[in-house]
N, C-alpha and C positions, 0 to 999 in steps of 0.2 A: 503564740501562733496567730498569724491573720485569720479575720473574717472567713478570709475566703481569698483564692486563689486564681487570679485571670490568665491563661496563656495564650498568648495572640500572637499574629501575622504568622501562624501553622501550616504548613500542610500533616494530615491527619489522616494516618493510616490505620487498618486492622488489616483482619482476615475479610471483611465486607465490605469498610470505605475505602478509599482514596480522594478527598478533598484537599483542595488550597484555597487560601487565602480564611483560613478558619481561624475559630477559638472554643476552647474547652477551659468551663470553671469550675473548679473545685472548691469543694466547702463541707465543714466537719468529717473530711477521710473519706468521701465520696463524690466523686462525678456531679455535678448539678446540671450540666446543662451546657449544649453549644451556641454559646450567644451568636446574634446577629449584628453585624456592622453597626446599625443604628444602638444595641444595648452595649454595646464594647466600647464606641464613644461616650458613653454615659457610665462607665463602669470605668474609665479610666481614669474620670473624675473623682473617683468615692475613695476618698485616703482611706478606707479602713479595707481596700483590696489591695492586697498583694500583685502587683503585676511580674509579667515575665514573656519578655521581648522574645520572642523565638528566630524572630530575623529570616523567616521562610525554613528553618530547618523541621525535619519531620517528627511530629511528636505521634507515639504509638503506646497500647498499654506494654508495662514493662512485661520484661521474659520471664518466664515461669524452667526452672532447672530440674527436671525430672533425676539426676545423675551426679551428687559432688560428696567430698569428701572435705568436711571441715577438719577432724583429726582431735576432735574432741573428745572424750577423756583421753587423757594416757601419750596425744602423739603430739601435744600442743607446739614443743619444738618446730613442727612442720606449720602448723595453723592452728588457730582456735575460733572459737566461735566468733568475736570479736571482729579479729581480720578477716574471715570468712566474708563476714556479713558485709565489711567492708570493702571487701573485691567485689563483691557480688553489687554491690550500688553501683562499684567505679564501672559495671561491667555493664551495667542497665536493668539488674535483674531483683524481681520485688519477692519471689519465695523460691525454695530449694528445697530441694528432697536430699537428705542427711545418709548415706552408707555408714553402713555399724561396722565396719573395719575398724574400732577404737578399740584402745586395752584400758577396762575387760570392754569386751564387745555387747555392743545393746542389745540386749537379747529380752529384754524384760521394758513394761512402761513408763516403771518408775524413772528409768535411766534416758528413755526416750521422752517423755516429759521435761525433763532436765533441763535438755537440749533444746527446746521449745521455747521454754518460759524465758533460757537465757538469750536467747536470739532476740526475744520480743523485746526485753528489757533494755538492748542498744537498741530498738529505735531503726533500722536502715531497714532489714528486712528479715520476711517470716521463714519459719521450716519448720518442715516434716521430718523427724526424724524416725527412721526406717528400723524396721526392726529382724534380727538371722533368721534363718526358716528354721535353724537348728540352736538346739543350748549351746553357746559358746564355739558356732561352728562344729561342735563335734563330729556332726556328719548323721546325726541317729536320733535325737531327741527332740519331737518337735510337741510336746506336749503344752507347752509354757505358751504355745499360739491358741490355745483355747480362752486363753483369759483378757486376747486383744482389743481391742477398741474402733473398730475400722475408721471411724467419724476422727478419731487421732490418730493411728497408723494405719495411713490405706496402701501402704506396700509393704512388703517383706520381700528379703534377697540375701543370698548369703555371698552378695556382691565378689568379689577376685576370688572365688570358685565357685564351685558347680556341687551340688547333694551327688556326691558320686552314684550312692546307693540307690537305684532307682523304685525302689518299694519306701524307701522313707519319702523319698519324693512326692509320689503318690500320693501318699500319705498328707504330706506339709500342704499339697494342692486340694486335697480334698476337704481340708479343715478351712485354706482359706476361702472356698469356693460356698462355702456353707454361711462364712463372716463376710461375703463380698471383698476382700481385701485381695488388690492385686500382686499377682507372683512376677517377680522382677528377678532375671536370670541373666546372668554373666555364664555366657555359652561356650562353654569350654573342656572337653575331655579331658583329667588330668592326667592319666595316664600316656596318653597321646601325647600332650605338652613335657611330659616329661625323657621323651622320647627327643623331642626336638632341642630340649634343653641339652642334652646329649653331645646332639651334633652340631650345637653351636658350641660346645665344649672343645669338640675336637676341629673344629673351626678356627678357635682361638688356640689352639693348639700348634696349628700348622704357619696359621701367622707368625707365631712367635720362632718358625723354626724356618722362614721365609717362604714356606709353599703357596704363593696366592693362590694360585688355580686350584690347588685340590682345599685352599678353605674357602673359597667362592663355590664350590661343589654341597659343600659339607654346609653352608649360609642357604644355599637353595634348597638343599632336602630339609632342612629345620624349618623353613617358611612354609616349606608344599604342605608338613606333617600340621604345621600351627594351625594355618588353613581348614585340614581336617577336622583339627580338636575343636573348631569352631562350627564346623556343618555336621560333625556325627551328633555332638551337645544339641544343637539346634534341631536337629532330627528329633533327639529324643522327648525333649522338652515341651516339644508344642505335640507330640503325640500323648505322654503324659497327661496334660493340660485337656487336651481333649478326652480323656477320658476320664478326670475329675471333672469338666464342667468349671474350668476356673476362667478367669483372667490372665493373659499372663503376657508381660513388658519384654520383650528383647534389647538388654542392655546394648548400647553402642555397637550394634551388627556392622560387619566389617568385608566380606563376602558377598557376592552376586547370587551363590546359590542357597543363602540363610534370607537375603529376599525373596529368591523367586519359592522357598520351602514354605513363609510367611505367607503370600500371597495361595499358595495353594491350601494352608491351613484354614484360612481364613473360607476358602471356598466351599470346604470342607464343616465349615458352623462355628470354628475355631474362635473366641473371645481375643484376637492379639493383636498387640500392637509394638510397633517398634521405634527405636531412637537412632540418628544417628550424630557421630560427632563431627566439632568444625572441622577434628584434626583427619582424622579420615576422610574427610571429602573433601581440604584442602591439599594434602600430600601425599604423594606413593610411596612405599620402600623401595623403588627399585634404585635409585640412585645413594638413599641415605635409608638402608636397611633395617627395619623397624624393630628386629631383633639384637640391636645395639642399646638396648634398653634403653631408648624412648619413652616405648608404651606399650599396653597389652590391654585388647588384643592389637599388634604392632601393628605397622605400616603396611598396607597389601599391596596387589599391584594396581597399573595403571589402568588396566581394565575391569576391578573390582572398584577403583576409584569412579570411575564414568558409572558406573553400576549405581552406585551408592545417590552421583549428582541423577539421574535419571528417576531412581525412586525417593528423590526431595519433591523434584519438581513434578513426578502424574499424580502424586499423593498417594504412593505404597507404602512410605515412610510416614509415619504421624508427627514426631516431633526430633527437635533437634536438642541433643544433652550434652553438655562440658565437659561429663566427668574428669573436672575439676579434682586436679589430685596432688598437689603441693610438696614437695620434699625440701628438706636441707640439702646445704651446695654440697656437703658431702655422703649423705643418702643418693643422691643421684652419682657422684662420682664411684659410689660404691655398684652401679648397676641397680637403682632403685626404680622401676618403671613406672611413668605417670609425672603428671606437670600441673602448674598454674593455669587451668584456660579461661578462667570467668572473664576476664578481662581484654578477651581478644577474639572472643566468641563472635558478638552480632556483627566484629568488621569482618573479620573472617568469611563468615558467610555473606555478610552483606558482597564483599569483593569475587567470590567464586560463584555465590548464586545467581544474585543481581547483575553486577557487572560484567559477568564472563560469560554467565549461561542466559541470559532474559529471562531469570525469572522472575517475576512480579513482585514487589516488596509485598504485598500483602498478601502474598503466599508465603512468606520469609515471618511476616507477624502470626499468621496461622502456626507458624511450626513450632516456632517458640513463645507461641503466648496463647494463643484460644486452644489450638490442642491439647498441650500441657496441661492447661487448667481443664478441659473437659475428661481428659483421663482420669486425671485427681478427685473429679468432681464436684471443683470450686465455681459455684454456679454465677457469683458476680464479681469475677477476675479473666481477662485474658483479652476484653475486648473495651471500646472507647464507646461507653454507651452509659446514660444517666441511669443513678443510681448503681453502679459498679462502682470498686473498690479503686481510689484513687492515687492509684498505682502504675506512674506517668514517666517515658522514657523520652528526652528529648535527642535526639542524634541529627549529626549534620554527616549527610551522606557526602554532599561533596566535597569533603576537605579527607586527606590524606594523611596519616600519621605512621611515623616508626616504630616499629614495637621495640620498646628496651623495657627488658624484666624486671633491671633494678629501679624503678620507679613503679612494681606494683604493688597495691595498698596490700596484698597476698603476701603472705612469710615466703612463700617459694618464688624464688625470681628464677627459675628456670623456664623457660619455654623454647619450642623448633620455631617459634617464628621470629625469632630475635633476628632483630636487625631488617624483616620483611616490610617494605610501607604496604598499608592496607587502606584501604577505605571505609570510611565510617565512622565516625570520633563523636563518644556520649558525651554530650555537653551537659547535661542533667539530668538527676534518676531523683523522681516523687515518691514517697513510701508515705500513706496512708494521708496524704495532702501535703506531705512534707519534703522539702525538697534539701535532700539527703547524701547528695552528690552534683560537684558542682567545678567546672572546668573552662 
């Protein structure tokens, strides 16, 4: 590895700059410093730096992933650590928070650890891997969180559902509330969902018997109900929470009124924060009904979508999450919900934040880099400041690319944006000085 690392003719965003015509050096895995015109000429000279021509495109600290699913043990068919880490480079992003969705599921540190040390060992980039509020999901057992680590697992989630049982809940929030360690909630009724599961049953029923109109009936009450299962969950969860004194993450919220419940939690003394993803705030279901297993929770409407773009941009919304969820081409044929997104994330948003709505890019680097890491409480990752962690995303906003799936470094080449041009194309992702992706 080089000395040290020069990136020149920048512009250099965060959450607090926006400079051009800059430079940021890197040296030994951290930030040194934004040289001046006059040191950059004199640094361009010293063979033993590294340089790297930015050509005016925007260098920002990489994203932080509050939301992904590597598929580590047990689902590796779909992803493993390996290709994880390495969409997550192609995609700009330097750590990720790990869902225990794996068989068996990581319910314990030893398995969580694992998952750590082997991320570290390729080199692109770091995770958290997250640990069930319950044994093995069971839905009852949350004892095995007393022996946590928060400084190593600062979340726990029992990510694609919900603690039905709202006394174990309680429970799992009060222990984490005592460890600091944030409660990360996939807001979902299941008994509700399972209602809607229903009647998209008898949806696909009616099609196959050529009824459109009474399975476009039958498509709309399973949406209105999914809906539900998502604001009664969210009702209960931040009331929960507030009455253990926790923390607590609303995974990828997908409703107008699971923000505006947020925002009044919040007013209420409430510890919470929320994510939201590219894909919901780039797409509605009303044309391409997100109960076609997409995703879950699936596509809303187009008025939950403006919802969603309005609390990015006043800052209701803390950060924006992937949940990055990769399947085989026949896990998806079989109705598998969830996709590849690390790789189509920052254009995504880049192109509906920035380019459609004015929002400010370094309101865009806030969402997925200072907040993320401030949540986490990674105190020198998220922003382009010496001595922070040299953890460096190059992107050229103005160039345009096509999304096609089968050239992601992800085992899952499924994605809804296939074939969408989008704006924003990472030309290089830095992991710890080291430049780790490269285009």
């Amino acid at each position: 590895m080089a000395k040290a690392t020069l990136i020149y003719n920048a512009r250099l965003v965060d959450a607090n700059i926006d400079r051009k015509n800059a430079a940021v050096l890197l040296s030994k895995g951290k930030i040194a410093g934004f040289p001046e015109k006059a040191v950059v000429r004199e640094l361009l000279k010293d063979s033993s730096v590294e340089k790297y021509d930015a050509h005016g495109c925007v260098v920002m600290p990489s994203f932080i992933d509050m939301h992904a699913h590597f598929r580590d043990p047990g689902l590796t068919q779909k992803e493993d650590i390996e290709t994880g880490c390495m969409a997550a480079a192609a995609g700009g992003y330097s750590v990720c928070v790990l869902m225990p969705n794996t068989e068996p599921v990581v319910s314990d540190m030893e398995l969580a650890e694992s998952n750590r040390r082997k991320a570290l060992s390729f080199g692109r980039c770091a995770v958290f891997q997250s640990v069930s509020i319950t044994q093995n999901f069971d839905g009852k057992t949350t004892g095995p969180l007393e022996l946590l680590d928060a400084k190593k697992i600062p979340l726990i989630t029992e990510d694609g559902r919900d603690v039905c049982d709202s006394a174990v809940m309680l429970d799992a929030m009060r222990i984490a509330a005592k460890k600091k360690i944030i409660v990360s909630c996939h807001c979902e009724d299941q008994f509700l969902a399972s209602r809607a599961r229903e009647f998209r049953q008898q949806a696909l029923n009616c099609l196959r018997e050529g009824d459109k109109k009474k399975a476009a009936s039958f498509f709309s009450r399973a949406d209105s109900i999914l809906e539900l299962a998502e604001d009664t969950a969210t009702f209960r969860n931040l009331r929960l929470a507030q009455e253990a004194g926790c923390r607590i993450h609303l995974c990828h919220v997908s409703t107008a009124a699971c923000i505006e419940a947020a925002k009044t939690a919040r007013k209420n003394g409430a510890d919470v924060t929320l994510e939201i993803t590219p894909h919901h705030l780039f797409m509605n279901g009303e044309k391409s009904p997100g109960i076609f297993a997409i995703v879950n929770p699936p596509l809303r409407s187009e008025q939950n979508r403006r919802a969603l773009v309005a609390a990015l941009a006043d800052g209701t919304a803390d950060c924006i999450s992937t949940d990055h969820a990769p399947h085989t081409a026949q896990d998806k044929k079989n109705g598998s919900p969830g996709f590849s997104g690390l790789e189509t994330a920052f254009s995504a948003c880049y192109t509906m934040l920035v380019k459609n709505n004015g929002v400010h890019l370094s309101r865009l680097s806030e969402l997925m880099s200072a907040n993320p890491a401030k949540i986490l409480g990674l105190k020198n990752e998220g922003l382009l400041a010496e001595g922070y962690e040299a953890n460096i995303v190059i992107a050229d906003t103005e160039a345009q690319w096509t999304v096609r799936g089968e050239l992601f470094a992800s085992k899952g080449k499924f994605t809804p944006f296939e074939g969408k041009k989008l704006f924003g194309v990472i030309r290089a992702t830095f992991f710890q000085g080291n430049c780790v992706f490269q285009k």
